[in-house]
C-alpha positions in Angstrom: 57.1 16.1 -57.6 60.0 14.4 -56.1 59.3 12.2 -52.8 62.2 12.4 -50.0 63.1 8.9 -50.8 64.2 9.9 -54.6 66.1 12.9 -53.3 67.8 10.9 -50.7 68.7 8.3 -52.8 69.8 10.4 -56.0 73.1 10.7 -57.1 75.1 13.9 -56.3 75.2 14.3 -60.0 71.4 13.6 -61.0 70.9 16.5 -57.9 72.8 19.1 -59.5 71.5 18.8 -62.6 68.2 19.5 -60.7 69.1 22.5 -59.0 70.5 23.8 -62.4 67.2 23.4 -63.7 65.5 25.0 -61.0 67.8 27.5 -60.8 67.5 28.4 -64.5 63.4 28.0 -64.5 63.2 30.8 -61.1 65.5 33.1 -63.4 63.6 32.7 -66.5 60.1 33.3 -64.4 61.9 36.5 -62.8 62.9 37.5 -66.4 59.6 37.6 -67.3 57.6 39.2 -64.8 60.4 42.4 -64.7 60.0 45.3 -67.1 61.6 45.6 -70.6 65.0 47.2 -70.4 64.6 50.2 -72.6 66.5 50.0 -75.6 66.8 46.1 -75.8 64.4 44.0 -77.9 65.1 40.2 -77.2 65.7 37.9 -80.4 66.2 34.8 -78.8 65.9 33.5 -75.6 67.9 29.9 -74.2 68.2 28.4 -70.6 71.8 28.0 -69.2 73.5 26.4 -66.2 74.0 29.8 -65.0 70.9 31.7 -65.8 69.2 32.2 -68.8 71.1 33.7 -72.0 69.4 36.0 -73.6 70.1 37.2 -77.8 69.1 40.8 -77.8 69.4 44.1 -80.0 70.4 47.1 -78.3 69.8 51.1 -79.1 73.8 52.4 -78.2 71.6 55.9 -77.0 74.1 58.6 -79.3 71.9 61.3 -81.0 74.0 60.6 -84.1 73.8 56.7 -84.4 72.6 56.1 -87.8 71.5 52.3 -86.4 69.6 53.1 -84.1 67.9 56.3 -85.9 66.1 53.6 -88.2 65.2 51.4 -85.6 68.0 48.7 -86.1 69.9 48.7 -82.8 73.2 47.2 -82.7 74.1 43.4 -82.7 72.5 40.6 -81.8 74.5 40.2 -78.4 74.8 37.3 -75.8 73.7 38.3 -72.2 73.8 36.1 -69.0 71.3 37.0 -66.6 71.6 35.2 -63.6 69.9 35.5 -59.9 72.2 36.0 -57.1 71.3 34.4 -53.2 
């Protein structure tokens, strides 16, 4: 825990670099507690500036997808999720 002296007397830089972290932590947490995306099995998982990038697999939905018929998917892809407000 931070006291209010340490976050007065931080530098602007050492601050944002905290609320990146925080920011990133609260979206990995939210990420978490939501439901599975149907379709989407996550390979790897990395915290960003941004949000949190995810490495996932995903099932393209077409009756005739030969990939997804044996349970491959298509990829891996990058995806940013990120909170908003």
């Amino acid at each position: 825990m931070l006291t209010k002296t340490q976050i007065t007397t931080a530098t602007t830089a050492v601050l944002e670099h905290l609320r990146n972290r925080i920011e990133a932590e609260l979206g990995q947490r939210e990420l978490a507690v939501q439901e599975p995306i149907i379709g989407r099995q996550v390979v790897e998982e990395r915290p960003a500036l941004a949000g949190t990038l995810r490495l996932e697999m995903v099932k393209c939905g077409k009756d005739r997808c030969k990939k997804c018929e044996r349970g491959e998917g298509h990829g891996p892809y990058w995806y940013l999720y990120f909170r908003r407000n």
